[in-house]
Steps between C-alpha positions, in 0.01 A plus 500: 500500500474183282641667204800617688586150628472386177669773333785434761468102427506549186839784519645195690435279227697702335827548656501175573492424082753753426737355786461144368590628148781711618640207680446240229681760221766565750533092567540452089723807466732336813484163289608627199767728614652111682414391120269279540216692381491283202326207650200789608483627148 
C-alpha cells in the first residue's frame, strides 16, 4: 500500500514538473514571438 502512495506521489511529482516546464517554455516562446525574448536570453 505504501509503495503505491508513493509511487502515485511520486507520478504526481511528476506531472506537476512537466506542467511547470511546459508552461514556462510556452511563457518564453509567447515572449519572444511579442519580441522581447531578448531580455530572457
Amino acid at each position: 500500500l505504501l509503495l503505491g502512495v508513493s509511487f502515485i506521489y511520486l507520478l504526481l511529482c511528476l506531472c506537476q514538473h512537466a506542467l511547470w516546464v511546459f508552461v514556462h517554455m510556452l511563457h518564453r516562446l509567447i515572449q519572444r514571438s511579442v519580441g522581447l525574448g531578448q531580455i530572457y536570453d
